[in-house]
Backbone as CSV, one residue per row, in Angstrom:
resi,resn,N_x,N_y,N_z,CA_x,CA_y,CA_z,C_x,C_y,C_z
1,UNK,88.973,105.021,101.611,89.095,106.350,101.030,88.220,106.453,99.783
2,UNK,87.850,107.578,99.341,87.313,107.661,98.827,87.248,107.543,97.185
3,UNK,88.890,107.906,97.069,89.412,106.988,95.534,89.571,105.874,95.025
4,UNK,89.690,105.144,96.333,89.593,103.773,96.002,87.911,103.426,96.026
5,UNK,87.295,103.744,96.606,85.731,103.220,95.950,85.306,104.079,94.819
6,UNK,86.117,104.640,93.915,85.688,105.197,92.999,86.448,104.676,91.735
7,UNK,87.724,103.499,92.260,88.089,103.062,91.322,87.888,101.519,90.969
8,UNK,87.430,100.965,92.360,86.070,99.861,92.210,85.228,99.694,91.586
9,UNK,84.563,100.975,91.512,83.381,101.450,90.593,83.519,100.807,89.074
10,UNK,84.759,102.154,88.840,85.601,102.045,87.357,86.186,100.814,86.722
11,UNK,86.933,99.678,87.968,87.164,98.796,87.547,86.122,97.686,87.705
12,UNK,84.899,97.698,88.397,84.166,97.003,87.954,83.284,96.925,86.159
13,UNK,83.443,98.245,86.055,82.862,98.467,84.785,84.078,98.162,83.743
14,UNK,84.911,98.424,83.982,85.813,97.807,82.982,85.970,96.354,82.950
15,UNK,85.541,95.524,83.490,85.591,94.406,83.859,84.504,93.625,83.344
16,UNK,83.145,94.557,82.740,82.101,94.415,82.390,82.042,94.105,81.253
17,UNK,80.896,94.177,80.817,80.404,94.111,79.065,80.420,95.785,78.597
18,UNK,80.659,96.948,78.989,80.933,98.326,78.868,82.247,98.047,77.752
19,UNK,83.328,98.084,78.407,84.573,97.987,77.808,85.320,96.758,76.914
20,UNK,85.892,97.165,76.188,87.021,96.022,75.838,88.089,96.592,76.063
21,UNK,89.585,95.805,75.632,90.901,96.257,75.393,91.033,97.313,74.722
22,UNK,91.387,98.060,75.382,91.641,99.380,73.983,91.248,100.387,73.254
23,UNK,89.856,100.056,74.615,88.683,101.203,74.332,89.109,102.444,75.368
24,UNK,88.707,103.758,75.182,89.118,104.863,75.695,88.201,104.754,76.995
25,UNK,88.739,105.237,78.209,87.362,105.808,79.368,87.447,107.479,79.048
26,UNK,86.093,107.833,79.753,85.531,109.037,79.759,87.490,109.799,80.325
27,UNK,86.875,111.491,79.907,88.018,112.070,80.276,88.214,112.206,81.945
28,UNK,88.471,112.991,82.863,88.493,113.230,83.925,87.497,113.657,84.278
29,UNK,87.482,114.904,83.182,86.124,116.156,83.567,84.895,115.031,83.871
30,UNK,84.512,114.599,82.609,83.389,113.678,82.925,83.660,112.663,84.009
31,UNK,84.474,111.670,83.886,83.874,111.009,85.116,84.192,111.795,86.831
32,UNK,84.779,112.914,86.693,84.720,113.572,88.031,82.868,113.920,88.269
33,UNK,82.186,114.482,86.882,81.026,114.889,87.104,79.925,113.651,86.946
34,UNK,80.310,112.423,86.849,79.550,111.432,86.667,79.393,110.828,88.396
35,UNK,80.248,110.858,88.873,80.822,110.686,90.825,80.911,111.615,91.383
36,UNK,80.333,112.706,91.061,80.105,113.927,92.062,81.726,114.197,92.662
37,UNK,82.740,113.428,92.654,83.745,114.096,92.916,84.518,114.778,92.130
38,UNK,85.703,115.260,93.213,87.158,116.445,92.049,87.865,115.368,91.329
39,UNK,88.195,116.136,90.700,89.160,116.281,89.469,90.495,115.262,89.681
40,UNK,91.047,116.067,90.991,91.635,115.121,91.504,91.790,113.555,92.312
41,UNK,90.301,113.609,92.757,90.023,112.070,93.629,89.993,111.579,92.246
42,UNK,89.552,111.816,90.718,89.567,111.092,89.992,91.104,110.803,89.675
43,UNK,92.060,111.478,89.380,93.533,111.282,89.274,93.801,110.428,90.359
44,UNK,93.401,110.505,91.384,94.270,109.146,92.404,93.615,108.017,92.371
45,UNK,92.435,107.854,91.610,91.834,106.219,91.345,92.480,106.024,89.886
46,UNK,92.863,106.799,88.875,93.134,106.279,87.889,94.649,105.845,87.851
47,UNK,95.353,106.785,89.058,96.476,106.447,89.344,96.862,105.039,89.242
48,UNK,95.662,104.305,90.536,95.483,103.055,91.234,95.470,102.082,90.265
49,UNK,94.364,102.578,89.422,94.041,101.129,88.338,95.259,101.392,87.314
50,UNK,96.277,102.281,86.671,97.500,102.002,86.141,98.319,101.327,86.899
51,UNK,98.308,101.819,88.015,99.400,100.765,89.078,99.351,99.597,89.070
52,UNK,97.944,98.884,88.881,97.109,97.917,88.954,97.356,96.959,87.101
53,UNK,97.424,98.134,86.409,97.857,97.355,85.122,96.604,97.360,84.379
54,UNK,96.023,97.869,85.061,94.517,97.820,84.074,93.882,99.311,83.338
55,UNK,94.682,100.112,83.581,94.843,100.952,82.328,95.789,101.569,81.682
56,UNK,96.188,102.300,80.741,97.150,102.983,80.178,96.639,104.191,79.592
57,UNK,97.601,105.335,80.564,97.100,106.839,80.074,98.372,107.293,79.435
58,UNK,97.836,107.859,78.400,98.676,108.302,77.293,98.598,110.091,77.164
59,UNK,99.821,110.905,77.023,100.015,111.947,76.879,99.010,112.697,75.677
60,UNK,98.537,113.016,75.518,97.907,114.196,75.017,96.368,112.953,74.191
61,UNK,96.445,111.807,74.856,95.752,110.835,73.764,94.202,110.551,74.631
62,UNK,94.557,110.525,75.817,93.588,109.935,76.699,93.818,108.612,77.982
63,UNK,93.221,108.181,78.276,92.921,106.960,79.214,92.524,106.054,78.724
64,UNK,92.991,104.596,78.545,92.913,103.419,77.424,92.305,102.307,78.549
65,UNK,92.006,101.202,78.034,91.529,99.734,78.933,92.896,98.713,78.015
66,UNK,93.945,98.771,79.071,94.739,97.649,79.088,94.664,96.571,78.986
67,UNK,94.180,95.978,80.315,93.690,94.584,80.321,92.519,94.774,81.229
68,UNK,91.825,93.328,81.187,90.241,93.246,82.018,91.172,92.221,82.977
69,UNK,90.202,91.954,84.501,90.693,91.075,85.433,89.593,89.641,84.728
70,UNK,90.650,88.594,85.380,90.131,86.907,84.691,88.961,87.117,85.539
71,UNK,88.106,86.569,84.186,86.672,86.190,84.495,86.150,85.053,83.197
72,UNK,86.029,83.940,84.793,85.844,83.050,84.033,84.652,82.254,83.624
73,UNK,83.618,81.462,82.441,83.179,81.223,82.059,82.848,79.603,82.167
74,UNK,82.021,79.431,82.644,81.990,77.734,83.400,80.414,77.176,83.154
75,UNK,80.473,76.124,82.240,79.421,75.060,82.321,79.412,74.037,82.098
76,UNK,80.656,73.681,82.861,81.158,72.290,83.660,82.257,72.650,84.147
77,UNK,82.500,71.493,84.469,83.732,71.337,86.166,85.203,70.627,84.984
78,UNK,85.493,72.681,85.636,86.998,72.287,84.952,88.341,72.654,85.956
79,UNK,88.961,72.449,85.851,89.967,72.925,87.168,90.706,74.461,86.667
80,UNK,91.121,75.420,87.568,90.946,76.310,87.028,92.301,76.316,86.497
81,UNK,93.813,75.868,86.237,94.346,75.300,85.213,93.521,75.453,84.279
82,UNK,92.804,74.624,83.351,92.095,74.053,82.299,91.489,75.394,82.288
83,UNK,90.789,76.199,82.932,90.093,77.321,82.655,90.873,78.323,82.218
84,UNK,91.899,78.658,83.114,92.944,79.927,82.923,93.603,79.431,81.226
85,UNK,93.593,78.358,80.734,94.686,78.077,79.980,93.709,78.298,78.625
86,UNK,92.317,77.974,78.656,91.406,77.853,77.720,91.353,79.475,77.456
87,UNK,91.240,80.585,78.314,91.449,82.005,78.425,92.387,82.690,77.848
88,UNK,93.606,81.457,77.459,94.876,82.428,77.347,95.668,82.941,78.000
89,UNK,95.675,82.586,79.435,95.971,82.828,80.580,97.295,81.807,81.330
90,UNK,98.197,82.090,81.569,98.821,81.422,82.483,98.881,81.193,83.575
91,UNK,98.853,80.174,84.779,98.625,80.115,85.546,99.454,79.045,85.792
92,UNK,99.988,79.362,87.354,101.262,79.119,87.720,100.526,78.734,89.617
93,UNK,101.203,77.349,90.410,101.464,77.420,91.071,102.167,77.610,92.261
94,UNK,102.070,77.950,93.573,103.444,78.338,94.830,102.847,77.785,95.905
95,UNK,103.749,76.356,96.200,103.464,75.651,97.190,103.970,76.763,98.184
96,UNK,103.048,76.780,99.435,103.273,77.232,100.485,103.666,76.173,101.275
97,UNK,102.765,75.073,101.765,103.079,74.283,102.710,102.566,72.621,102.110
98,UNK,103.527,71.880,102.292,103.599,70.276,101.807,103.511,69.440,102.909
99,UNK,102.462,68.764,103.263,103.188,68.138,104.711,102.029,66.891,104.933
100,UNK,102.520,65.859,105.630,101.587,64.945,105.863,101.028,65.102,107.174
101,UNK,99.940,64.877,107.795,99.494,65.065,108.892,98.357,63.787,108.875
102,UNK,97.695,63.878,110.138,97.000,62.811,110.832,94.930,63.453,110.577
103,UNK,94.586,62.685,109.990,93.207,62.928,109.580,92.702,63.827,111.203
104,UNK,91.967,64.480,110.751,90.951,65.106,111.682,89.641,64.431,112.036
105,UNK,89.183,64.833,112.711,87.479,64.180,112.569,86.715,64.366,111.309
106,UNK,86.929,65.858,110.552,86.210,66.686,109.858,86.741,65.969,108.603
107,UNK,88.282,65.772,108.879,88.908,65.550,107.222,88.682,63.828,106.826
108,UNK,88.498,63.546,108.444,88.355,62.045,107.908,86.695,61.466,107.684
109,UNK,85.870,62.201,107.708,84.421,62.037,107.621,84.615,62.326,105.960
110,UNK,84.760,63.473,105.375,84.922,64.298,103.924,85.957,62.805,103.442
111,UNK,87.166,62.572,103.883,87.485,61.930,102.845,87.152,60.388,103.259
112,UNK,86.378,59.763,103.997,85.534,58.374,104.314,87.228,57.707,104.876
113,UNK,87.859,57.872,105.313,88.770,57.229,105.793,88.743,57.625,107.301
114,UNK,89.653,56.375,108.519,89.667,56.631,109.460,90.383,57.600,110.602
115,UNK,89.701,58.268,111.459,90.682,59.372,112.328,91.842,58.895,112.449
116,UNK,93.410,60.156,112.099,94.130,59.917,112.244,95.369,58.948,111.033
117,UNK,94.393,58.766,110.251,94.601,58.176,108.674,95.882,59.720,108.334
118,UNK,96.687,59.089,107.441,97.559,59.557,106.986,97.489,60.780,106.005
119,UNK,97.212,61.637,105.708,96.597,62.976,104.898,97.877,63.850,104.546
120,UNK,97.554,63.808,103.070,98.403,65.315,103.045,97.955,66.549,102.931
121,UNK,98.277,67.175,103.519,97.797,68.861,103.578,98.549,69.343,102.911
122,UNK,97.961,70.428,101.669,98.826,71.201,101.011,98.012,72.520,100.604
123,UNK,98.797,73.473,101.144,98.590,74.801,100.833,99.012,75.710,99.982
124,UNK,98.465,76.106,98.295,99.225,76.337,97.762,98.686,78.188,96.644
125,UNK,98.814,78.600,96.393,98.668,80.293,96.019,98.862,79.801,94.272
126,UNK,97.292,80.642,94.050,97.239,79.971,92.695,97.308,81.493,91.864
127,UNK,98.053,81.381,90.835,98.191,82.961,90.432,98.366,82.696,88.811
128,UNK,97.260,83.892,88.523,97.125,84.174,86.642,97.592,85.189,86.278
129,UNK,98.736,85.259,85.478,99.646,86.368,84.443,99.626,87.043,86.203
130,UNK,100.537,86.201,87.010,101.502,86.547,87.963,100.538,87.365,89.306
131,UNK,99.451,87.616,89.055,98.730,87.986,89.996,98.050,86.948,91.327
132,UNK,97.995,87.054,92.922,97.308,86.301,93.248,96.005,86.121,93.304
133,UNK,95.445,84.924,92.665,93.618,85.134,92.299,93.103,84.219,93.731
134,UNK,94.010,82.951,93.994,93.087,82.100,94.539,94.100,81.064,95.721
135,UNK,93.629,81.021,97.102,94.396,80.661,98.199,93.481,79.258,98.503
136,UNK,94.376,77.586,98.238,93.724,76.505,98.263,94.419,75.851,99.061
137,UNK,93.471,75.186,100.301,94.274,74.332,100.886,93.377,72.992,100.593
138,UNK,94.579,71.685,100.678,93.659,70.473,100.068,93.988,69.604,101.044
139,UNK,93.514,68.531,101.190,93.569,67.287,101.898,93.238,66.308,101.210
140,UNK,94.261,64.738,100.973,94.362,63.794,99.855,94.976,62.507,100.811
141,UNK,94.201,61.934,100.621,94.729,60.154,101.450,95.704,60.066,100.752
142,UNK,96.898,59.856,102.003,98.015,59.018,101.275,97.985,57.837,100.606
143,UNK,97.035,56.956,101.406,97.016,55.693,101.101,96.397,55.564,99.119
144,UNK,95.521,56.670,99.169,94.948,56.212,97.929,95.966,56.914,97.025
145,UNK,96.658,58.042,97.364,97.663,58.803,95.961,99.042,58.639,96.928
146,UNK,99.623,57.568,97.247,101.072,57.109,97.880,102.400,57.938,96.957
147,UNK,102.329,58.145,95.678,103.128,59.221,94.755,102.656,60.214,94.594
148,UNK,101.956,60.812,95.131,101.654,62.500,95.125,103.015,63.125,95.463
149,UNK,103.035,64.029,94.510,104.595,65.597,94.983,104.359,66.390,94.913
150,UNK,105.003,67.080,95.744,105.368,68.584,95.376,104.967,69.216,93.611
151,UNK,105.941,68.419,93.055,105.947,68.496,91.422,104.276,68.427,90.480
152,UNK,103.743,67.709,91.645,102.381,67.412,91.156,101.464,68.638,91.344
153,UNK,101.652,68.836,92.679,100.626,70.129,93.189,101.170,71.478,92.508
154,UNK,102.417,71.676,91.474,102.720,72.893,91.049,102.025,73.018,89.546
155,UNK,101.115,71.916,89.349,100.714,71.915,88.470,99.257,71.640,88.728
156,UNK,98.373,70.967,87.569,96.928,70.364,87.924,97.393,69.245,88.346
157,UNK,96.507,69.719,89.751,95.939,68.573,90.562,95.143,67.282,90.064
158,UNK,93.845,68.095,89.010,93.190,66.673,88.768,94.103,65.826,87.543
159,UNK,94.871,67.389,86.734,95.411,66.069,85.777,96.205,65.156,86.461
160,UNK,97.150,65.425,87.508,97.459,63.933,88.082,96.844,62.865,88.795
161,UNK,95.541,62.988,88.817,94.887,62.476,89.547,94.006,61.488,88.248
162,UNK,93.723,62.289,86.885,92.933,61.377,86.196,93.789,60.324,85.017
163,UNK,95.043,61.017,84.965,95.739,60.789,83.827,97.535,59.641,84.486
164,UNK,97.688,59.786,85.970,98.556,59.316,86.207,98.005,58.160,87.696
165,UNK,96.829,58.588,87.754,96.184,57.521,88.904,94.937,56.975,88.202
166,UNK,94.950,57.082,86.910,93.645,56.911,86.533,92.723,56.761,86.966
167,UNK,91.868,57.706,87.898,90.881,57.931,88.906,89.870,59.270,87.724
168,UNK,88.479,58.307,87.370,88.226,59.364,86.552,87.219,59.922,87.710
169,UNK,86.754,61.151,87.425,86.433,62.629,88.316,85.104,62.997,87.469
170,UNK,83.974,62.680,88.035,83.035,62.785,87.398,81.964,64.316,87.953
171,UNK,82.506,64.721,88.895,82.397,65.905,88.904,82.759,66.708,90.641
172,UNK,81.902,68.132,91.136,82.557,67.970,92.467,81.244,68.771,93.305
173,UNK,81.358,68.468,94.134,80.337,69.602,95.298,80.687,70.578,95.640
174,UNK,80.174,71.776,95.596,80.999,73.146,95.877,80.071,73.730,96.577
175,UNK,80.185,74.407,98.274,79.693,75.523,98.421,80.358,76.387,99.048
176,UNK,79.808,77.364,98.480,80.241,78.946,98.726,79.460,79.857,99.576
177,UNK,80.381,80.590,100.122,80.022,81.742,101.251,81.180,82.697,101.131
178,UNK,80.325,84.077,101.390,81.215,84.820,101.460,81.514,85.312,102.878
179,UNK,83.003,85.586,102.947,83.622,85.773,104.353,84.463,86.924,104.154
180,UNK,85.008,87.630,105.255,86.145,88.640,105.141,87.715,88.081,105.699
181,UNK,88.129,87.673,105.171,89.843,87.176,105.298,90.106,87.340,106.227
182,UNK,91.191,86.820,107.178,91.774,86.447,108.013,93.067,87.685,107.270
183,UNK,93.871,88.450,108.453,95.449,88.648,108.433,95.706,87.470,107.463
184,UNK,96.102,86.994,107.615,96.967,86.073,106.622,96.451,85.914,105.198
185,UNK,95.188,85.697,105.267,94.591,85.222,103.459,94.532,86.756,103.382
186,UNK,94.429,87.941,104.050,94.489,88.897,102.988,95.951,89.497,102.513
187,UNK,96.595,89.311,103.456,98.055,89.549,102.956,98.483,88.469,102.117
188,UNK,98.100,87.097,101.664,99.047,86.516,100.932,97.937,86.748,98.808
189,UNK,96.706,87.132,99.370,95.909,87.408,97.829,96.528,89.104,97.767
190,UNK,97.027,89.722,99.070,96.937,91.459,98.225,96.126,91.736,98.467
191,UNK,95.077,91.741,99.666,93.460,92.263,99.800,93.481,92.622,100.976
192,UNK,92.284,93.143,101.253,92.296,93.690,102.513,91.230,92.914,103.546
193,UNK,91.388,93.580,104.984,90.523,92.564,105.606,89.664,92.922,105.843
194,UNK,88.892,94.348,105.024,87.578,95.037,104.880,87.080,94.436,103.837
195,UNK,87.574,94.215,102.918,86.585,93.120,101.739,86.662,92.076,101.580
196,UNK,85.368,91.896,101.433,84.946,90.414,101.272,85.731,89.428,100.618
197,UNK,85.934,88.007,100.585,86.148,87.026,99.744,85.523,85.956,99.445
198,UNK,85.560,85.068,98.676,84.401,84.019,98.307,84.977,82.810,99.068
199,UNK,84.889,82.153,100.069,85.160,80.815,100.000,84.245,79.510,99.637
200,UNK,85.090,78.635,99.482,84.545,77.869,98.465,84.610,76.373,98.998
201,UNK,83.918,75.479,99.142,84.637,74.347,100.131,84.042,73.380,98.877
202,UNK,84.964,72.500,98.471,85.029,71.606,97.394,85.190,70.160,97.700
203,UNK,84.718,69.395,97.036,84.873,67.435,96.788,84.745,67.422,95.723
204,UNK,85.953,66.808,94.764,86.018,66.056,94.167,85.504,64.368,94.304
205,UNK,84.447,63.890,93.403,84.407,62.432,93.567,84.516,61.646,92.582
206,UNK,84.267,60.514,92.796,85.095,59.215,91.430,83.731,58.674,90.713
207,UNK,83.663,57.847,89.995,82.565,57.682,89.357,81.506,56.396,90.466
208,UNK,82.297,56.272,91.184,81.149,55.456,92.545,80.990,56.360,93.699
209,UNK,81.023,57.744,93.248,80.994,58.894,94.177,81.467,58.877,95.446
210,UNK,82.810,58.402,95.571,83.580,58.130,96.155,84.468,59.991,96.613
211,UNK,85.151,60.138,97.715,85.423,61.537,97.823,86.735,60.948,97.427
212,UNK,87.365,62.036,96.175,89.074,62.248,96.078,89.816,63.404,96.654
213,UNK,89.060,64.270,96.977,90.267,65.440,98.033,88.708,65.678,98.613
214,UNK,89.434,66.850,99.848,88.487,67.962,100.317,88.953,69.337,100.007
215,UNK,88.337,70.333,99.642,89.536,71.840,99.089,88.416,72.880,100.063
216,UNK,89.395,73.654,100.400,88.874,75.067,100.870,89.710,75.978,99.926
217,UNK,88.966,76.837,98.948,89.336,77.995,98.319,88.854,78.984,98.873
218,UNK,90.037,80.453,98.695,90.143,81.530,99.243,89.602,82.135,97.639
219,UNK,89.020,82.700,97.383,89.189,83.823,96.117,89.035,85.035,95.892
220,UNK,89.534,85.807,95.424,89.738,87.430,95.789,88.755,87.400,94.573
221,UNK,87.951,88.002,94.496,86.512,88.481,94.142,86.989,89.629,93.068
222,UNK,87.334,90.307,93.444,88.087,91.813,92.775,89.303,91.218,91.254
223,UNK,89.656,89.999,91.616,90.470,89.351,90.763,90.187,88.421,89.919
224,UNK,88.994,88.214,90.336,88.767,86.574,89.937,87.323,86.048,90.349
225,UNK,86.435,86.916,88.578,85.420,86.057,88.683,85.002,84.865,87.691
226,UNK,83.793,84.531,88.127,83.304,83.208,87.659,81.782,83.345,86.978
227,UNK,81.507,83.354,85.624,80.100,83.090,85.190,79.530,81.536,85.636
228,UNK,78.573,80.756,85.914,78.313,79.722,85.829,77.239,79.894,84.558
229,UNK,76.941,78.957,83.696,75.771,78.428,82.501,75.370,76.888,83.350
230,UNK,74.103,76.939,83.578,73.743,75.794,84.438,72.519,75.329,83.508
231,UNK,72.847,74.629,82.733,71.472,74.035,82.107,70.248,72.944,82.674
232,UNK,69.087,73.927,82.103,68.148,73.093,82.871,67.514,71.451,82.568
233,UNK,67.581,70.792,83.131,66.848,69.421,83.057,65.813,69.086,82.645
């Protein structure tokens, strides 16, 4: 519809270097005449983004910028724990699924152990100031983390991994593609299965570049971006 790509628009720019907290947006009149649409398609996108929490319209005062969506700032490999928390941000995990299963071909190549090797799969919904940003499923040799929990994965992953297995993590391989969600990853981020999402397929390795998990991240794009600073050599 047509309010909702007009409040994409709006919340991309609020999301931008345009706005801060607390700065006013244009009135109606104007941004109806800035988008060629009425008066009203503008009232049902601004509707959206209050619903949304990302603005506050005030009686006789105007239209305010509440909050901006997390966007995060990266030039190095931090877990996004450590990122959300450096932000000011809370971030909270929800195990979906805990379970041990039998290596794959795929999972046992990624993590150098043999087919059928003991693996835990865990699927878990990663969410900042209560929103869902990011859908991770991981795979972790039993044999090498035999005390991995539940308790562990509701928190950082690598801090239990560097600080209670002392396995130091010298950095990870990431690539990304963008895909359109599956029924399921868009109903459990809140998205739809017309827009895009970033996935992300991850290794963690050890300092003999050794693999410590394999991760597939889901990330809702609209929720949750990422600057990289990549310095040159």
């Amino acid at each position: 519809m047509v309010f909702q790509d007009i409040a994409k628009k709006i919340k991309d720019k609020i999301n931008g270097y345009l706005y801060s907290v607390g700065d006013p947006l244009p009135t109606e009149v104007q941004l109806a005449q800035h988008y060629s649409v009425s008066r009203n398609t503008i009232r049902k996108a601004l509707a959206l983004l209050e619903h949304d929490g990302m603005i506050e319209r005030k009686h006789g005062s105007g239209t305010f910028v509440k909050q901006k969506n997390f966007i995060a700032h990266v030039n190095h490999m931090n877990s996004l724990s450590e990122i959300a928390k450096k932000s000011g941000k809370e971030v909270k995990s929800q195990i979906i699924k805990f379970e041990v299963q039998e290596a794959t071909q795929l999972i046992s190549t990624e993590l150098k152990i043999m087919p059928q090797d003991p693996v835990y799969y865990i699927k878990r919904l990663r969410l900042i100031d209560d929103k869902p940003i990011q859908l991770e499923e991981t795979w972790l040799s039993v044999n090498r983390f035999p005390a991995l929990t539940i308790s562990h994965m509701k928190n950082s992953k690598f801090f239990y991994i560097e600080n209670e297995c002392n396995i130091k993590i010298i950095g990870t391989f990431e690539t990304f593609s963008p895909v359109f969600p599956t029924p399921e990853v868009a109903s459990i981020l809140h998205t739809s299965i017309i827009d895009p999402i970033l996935k992300i397929q991850t290794q963690a390795v050890d300092e003999k570049y050794e693999p410590i998990d394999y991760s597939i991240l889901y990330s809702n794009i609209f929720e949750f971006q990422v600057k990289y600073f990549l310095p040159r050599q």
